[in-house]
KEDRENLO-796977 format. One record per atom (N, C-alpha, C): residue number from 1; residue in one letter; atom name; x, y, z. Coordinates in Angstrom, 3 decimals. Example, Ala and Ser with C-alpha at 12.3 -4.5 7.8 and 13.67 -1.06 7.14 Angstrom:
<recs>
    nr   rest   atom       east      north         up
     1      a      N     13.190     -5.690      7.800
     1      a     CA     12.300     -4.500      7.800
     1      a      C     13.200     -3.300      7.800
     2      s      N     12.850     -2.250      7.080
     2      s     CA     13.670     -1.060      7.140
     2      s      C     12.900      0.030      7.870
</recs>
This chain:
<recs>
    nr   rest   atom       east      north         up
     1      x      N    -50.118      2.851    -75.639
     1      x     CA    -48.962      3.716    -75.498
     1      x      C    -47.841      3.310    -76.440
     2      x      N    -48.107      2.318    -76.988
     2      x     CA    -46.858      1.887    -78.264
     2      x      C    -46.219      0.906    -77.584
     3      x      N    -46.107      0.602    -76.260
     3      x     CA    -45.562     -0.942    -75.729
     3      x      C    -46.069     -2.243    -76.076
     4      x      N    -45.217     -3.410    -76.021
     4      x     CA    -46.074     -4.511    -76.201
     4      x      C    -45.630     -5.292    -74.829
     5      x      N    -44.746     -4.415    -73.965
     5      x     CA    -44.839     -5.450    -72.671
     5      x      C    -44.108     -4.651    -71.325
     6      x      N    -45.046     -4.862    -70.557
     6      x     CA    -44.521     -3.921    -69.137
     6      x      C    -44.312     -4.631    -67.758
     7      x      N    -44.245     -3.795    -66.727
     7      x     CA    -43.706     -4.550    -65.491
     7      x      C    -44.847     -4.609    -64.849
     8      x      N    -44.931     -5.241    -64.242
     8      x     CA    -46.452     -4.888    -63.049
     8      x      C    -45.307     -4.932    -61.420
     9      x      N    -45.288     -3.924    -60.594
     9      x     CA    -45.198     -3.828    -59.609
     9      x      C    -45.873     -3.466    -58.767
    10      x      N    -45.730     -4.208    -57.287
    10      x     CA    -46.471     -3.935    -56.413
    10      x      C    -45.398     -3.572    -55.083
    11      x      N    -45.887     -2.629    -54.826
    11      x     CA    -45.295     -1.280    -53.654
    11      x      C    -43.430     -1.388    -53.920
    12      x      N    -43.703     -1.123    -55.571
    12      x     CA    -41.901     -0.985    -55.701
    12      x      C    -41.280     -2.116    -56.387
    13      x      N    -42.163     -3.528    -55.881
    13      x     CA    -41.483     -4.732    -56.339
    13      x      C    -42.334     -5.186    -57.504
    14      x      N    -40.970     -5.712    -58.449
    14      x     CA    -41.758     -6.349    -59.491
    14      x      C    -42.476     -7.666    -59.152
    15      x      N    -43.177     -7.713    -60.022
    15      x     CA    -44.362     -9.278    -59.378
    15      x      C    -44.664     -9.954    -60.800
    16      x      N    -44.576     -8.890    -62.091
    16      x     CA    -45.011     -9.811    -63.334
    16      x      C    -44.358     -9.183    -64.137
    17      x      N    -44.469     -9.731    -65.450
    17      x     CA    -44.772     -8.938    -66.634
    17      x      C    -45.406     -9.550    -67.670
    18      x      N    -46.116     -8.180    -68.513
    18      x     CA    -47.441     -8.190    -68.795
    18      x      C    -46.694     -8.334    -70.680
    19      x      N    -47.325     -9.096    -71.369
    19      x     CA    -46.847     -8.948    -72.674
    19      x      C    -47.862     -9.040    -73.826
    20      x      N    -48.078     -7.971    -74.703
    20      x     CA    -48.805     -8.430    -76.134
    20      x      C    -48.457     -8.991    -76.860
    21      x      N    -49.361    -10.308    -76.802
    21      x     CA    -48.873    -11.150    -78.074
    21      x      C    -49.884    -11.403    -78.948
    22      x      N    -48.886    -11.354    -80.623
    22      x     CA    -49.301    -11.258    -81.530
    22      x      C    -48.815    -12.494    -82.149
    23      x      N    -50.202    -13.003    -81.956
    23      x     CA    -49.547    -14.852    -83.240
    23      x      C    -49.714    -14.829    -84.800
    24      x      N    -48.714    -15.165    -85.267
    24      x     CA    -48.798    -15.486    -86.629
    24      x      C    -49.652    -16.067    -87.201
    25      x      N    -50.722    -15.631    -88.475
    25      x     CA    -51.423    -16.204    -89.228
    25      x      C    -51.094    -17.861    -89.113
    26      x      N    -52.115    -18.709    -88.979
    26      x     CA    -51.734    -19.933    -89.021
    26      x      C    -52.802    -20.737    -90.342
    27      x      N    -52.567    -21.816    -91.082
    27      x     CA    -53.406    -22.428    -91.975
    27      x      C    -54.132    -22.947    -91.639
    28      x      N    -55.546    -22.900    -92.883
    28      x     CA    -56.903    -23.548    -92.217
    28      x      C    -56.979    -24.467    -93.191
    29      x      N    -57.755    -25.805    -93.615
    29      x     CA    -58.411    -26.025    -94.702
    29      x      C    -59.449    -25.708    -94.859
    30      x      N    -59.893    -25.492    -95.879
    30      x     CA    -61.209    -24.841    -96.394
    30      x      C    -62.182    -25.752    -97.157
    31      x      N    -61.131    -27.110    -97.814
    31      x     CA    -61.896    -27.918    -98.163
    31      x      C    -61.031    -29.416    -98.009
    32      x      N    -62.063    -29.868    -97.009
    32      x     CA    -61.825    -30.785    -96.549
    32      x      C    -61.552    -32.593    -97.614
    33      x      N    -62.243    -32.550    -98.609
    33      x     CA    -62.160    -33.283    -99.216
    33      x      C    -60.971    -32.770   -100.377
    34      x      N    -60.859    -31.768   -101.141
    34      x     CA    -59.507    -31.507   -101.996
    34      x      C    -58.416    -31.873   -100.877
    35      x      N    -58.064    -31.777    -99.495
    35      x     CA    -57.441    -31.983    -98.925
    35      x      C    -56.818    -33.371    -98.760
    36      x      N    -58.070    -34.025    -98.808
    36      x     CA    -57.585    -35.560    -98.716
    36      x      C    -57.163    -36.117    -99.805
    37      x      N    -57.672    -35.689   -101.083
    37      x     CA    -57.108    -36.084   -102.522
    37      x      C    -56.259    -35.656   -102.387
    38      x      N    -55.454    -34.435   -102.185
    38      x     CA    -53.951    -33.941   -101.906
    38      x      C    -53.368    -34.980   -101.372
    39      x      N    -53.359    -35.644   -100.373
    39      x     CA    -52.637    -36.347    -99.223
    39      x      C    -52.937    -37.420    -99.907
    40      x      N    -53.793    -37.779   -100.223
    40      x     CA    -53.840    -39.276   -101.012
    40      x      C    -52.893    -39.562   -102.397
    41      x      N    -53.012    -38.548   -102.951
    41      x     CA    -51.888    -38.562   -104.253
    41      x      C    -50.673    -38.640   -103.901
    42      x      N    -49.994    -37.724   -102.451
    42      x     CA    -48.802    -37.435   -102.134
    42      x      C    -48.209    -38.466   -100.932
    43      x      N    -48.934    -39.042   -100.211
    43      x     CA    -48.646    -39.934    -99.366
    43      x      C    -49.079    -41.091    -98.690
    44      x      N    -50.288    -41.434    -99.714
    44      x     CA    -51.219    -42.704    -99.643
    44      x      C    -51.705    -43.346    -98.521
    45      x      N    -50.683    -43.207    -98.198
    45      x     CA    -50.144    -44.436    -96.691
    45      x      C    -50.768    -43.262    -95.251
    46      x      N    -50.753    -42.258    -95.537
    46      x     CA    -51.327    -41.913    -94.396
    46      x      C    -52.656    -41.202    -94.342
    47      x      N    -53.440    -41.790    -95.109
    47      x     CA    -55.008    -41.691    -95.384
    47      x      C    -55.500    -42.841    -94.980
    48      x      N    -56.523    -42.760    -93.488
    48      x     CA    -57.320    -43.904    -92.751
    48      x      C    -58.515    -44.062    -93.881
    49      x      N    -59.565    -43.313    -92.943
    49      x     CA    -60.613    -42.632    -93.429
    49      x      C    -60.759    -41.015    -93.441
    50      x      N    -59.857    -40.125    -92.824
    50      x     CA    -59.419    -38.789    -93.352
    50      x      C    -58.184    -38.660    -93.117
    51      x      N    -57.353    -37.837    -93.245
    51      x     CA    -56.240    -37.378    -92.859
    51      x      C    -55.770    -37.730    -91.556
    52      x      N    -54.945    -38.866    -91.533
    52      x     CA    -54.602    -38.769    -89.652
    52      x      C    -54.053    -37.301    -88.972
    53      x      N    -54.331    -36.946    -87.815
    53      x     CA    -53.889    -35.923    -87.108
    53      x      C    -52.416    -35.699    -87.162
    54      x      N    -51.795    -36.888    -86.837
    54      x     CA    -50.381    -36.373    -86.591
    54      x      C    -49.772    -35.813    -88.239
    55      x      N    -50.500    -36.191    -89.189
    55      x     CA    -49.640    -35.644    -90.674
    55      x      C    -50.294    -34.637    -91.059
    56      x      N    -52.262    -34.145    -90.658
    56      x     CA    -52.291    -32.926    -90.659
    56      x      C    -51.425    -31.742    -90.151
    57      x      N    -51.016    -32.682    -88.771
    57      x     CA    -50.308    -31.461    -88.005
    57      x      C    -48.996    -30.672    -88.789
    58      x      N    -48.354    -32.275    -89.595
    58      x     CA    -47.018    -32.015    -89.971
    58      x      C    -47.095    -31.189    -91.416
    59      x      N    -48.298    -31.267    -92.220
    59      x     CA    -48.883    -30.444    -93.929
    59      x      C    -49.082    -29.175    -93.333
    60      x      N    -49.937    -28.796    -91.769
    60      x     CA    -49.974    -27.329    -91.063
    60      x      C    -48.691    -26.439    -90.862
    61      x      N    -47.869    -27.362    -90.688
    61      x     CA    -46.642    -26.973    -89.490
    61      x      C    -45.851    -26.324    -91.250
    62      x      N    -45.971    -27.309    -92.116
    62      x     CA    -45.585    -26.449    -93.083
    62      x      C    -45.614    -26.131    -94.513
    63      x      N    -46.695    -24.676    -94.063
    63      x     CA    -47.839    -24.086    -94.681
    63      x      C    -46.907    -22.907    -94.653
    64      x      N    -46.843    -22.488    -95.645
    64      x     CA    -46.220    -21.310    -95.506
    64      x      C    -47.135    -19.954    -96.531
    65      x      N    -47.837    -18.744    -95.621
    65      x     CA    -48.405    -17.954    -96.516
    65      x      C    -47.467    -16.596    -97.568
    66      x      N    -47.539    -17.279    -99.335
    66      x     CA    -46.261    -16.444    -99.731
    66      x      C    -47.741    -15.382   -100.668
    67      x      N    -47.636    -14.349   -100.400
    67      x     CA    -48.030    -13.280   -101.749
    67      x      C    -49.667    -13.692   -101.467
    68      x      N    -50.197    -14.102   -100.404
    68      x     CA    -51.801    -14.345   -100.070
    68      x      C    -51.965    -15.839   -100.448
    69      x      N    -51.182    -16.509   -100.960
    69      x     CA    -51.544    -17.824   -101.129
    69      x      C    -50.574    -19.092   -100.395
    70      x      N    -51.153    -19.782   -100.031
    70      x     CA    -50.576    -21.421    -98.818
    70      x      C    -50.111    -22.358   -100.040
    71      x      N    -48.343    -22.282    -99.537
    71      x     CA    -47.536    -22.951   -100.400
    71      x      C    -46.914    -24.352    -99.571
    72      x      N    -47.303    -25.489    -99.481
    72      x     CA    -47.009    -26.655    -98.968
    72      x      C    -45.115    -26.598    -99.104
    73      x      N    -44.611    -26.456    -98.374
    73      x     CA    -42.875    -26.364    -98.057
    73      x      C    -42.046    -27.657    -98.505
    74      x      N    -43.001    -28.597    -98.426
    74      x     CA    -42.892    -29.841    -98.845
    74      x      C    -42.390    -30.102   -100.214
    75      x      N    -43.497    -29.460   -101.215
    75      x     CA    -43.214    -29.718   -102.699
    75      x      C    -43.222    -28.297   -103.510
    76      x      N    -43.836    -27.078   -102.676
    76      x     CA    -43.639    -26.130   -103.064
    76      x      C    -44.625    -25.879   -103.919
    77      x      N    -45.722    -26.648   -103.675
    77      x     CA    -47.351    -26.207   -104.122
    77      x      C    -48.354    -25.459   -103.756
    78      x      N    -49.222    -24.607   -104.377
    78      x     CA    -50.204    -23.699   -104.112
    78      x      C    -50.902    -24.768   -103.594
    79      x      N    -51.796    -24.580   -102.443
    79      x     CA    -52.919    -25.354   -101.557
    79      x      C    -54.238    -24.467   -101.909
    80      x      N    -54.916    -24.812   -102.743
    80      x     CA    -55.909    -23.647   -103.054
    80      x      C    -56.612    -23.832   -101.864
    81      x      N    -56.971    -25.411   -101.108
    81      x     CA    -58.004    -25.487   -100.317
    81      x      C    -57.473    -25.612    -98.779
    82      x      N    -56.031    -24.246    -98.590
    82      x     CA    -55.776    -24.075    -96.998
    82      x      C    -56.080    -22.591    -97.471
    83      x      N    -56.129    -21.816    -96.210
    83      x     CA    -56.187    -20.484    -96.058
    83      x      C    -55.901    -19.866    -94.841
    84      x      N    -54.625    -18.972    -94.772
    84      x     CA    -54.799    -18.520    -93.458
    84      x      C    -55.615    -17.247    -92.746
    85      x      N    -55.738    -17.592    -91.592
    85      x     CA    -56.873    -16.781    -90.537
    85      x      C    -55.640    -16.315    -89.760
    86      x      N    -56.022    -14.928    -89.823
    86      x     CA    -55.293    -14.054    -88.797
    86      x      C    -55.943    -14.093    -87.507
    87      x      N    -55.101    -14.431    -86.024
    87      x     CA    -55.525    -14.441    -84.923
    87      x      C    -55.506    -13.317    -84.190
    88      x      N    -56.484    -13.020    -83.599
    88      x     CA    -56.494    -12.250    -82.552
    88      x      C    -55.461    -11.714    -81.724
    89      x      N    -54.808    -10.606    -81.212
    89      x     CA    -53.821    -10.134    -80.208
    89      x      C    -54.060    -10.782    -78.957
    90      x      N    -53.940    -11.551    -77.952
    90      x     CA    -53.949    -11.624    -76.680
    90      x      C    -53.085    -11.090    -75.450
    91      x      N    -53.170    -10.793    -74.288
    91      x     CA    -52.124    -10.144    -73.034
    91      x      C    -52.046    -11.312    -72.513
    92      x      N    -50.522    -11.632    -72.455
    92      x     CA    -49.636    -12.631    -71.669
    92      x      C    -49.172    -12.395    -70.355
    93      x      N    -49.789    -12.660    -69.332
    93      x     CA    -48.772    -12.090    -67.787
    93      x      C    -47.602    -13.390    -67.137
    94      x      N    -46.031    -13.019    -67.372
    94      x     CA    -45.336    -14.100    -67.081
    94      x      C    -45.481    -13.661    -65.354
    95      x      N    -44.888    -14.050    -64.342
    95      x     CA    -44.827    -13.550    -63.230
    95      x      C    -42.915    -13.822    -62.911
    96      x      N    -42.779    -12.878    -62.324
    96      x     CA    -41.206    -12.421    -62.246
    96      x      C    -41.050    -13.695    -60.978
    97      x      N    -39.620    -14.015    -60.786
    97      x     CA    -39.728    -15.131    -59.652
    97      x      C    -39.996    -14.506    -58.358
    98      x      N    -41.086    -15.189    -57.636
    98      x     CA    -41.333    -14.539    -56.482
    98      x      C    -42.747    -13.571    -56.481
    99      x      N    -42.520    -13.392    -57.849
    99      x     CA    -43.556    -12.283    -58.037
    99      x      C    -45.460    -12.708    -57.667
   100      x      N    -45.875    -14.151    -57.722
   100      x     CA    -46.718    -14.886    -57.239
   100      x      C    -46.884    -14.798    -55.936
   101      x      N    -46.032    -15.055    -54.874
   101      x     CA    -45.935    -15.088    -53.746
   101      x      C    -45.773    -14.019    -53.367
   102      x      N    -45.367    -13.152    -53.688
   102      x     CA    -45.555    -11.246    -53.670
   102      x      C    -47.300    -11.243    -53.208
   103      x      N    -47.755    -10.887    -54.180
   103      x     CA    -49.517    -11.091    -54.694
   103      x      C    -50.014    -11.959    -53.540
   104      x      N    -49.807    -13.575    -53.286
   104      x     CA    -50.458    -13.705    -52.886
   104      x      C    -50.333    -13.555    -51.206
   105      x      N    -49.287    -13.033    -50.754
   105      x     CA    -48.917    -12.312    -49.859
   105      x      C    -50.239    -11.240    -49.197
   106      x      N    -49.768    -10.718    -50.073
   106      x     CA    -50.207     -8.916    -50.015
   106      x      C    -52.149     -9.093    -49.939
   107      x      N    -52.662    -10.377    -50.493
   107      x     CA    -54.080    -10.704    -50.658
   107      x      C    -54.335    -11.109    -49.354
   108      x      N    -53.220    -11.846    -48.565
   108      x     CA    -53.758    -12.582    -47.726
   108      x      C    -53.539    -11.882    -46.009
   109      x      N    -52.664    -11.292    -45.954
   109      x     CA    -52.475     -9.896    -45.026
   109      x      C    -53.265     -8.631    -44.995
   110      x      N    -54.316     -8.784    -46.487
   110      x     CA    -55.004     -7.678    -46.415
   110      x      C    -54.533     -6.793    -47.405
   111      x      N    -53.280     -6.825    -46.905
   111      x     CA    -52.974     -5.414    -47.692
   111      x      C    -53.542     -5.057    -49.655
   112      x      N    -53.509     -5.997    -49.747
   112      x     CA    -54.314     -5.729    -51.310
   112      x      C    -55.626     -6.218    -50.984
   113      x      N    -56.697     -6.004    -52.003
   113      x     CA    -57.967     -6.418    -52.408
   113      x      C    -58.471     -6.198    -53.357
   114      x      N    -59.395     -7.148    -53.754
   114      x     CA    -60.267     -6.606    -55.874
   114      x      C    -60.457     -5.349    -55.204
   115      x      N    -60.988     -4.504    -54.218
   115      x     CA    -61.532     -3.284    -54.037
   115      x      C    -59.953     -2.089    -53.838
   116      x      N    -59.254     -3.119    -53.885
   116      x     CA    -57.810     -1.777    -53.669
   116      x      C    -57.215     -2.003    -54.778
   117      x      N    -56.902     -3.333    -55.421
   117      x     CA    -56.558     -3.083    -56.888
   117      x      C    -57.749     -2.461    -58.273
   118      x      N    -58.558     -2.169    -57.885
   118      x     CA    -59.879     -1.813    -58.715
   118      x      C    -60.078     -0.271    -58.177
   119      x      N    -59.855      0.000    -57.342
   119      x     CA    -59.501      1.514    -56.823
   119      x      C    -58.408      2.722    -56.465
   120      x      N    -57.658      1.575    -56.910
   120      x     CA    -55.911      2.485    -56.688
   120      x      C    -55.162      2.760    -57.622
   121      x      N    -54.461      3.132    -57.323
   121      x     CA    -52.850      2.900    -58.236
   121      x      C    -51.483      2.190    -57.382
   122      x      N    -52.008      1.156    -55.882
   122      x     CA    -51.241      0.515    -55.555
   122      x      C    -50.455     -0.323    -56.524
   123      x      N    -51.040     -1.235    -57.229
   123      x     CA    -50.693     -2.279    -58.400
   123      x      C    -50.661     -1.198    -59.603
   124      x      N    -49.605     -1.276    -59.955
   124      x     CA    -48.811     -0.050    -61.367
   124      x      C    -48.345     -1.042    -62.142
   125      x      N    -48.720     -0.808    -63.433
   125      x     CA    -47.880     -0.891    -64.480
   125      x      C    -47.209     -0.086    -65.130
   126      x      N    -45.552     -0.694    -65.492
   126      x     CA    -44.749      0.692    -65.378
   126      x      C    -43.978     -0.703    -66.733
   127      x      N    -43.491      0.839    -67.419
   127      x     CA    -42.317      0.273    -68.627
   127      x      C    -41.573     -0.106    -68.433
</recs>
């Protein structure tokens, strides 16, 4: 319908909301060994036997994709051997306060069920 995030109510009351999220391309390496010669030329000291994690994390964190190509923020170099992968859309449900105990209310009195939320329009999502 063109939304990326709605209410979920149940008999009137809000209980969640529902959100599309869309994550930003993030960097991959593609080649694992140009990678480490990178890091070995540029920071010696933090090459074990591959790349420690915590300074991959920090060469990831900033990767920046300019014009299709991964420019290290650092020195402002083309990374021929990162590439980013576009992720998938996923649905986020936050729950409104209370809105948990709403639900699990309504499950445990009966009044809802997989067979009444799977058959109704008790549980609405509304803009």
């Amino acid at each position: 319908v063109g939304a990326d995030a709605a209410k979920a109510a149940l008999n009137g009351t809000e209980v969640a909301k529902v959100s599309l999220v869309s994550p930003k391309p993030s960097p991959t390496v593609l080649d694992e060994t140009a990678f480490t010669n990178w890091v070995k030329a540029n920071r010696e000291d933090e090459i074990v036997e591959s790349v420690r994690e915590s300074y991959r994390k920090h060469v990831m964190e900033n990767i920046v994709l300019v014009d299709g190509e991964a420019i290290y923020t650092g020195t402002g170099e083309v990374l021929k051997f990162v590439s980013f992968k576009q992720r998938e859309s996923y649905v986020s449900t936050r729950f409104a306060t209370g809105g948990r105990e709403v639900i699990t209310d309504a499950f445990a009195s009966g009044e809802l069920s997989p067979a009444v939320v799977l058959g109704s329009e008790q549980l609405a999502v509304t803009e």
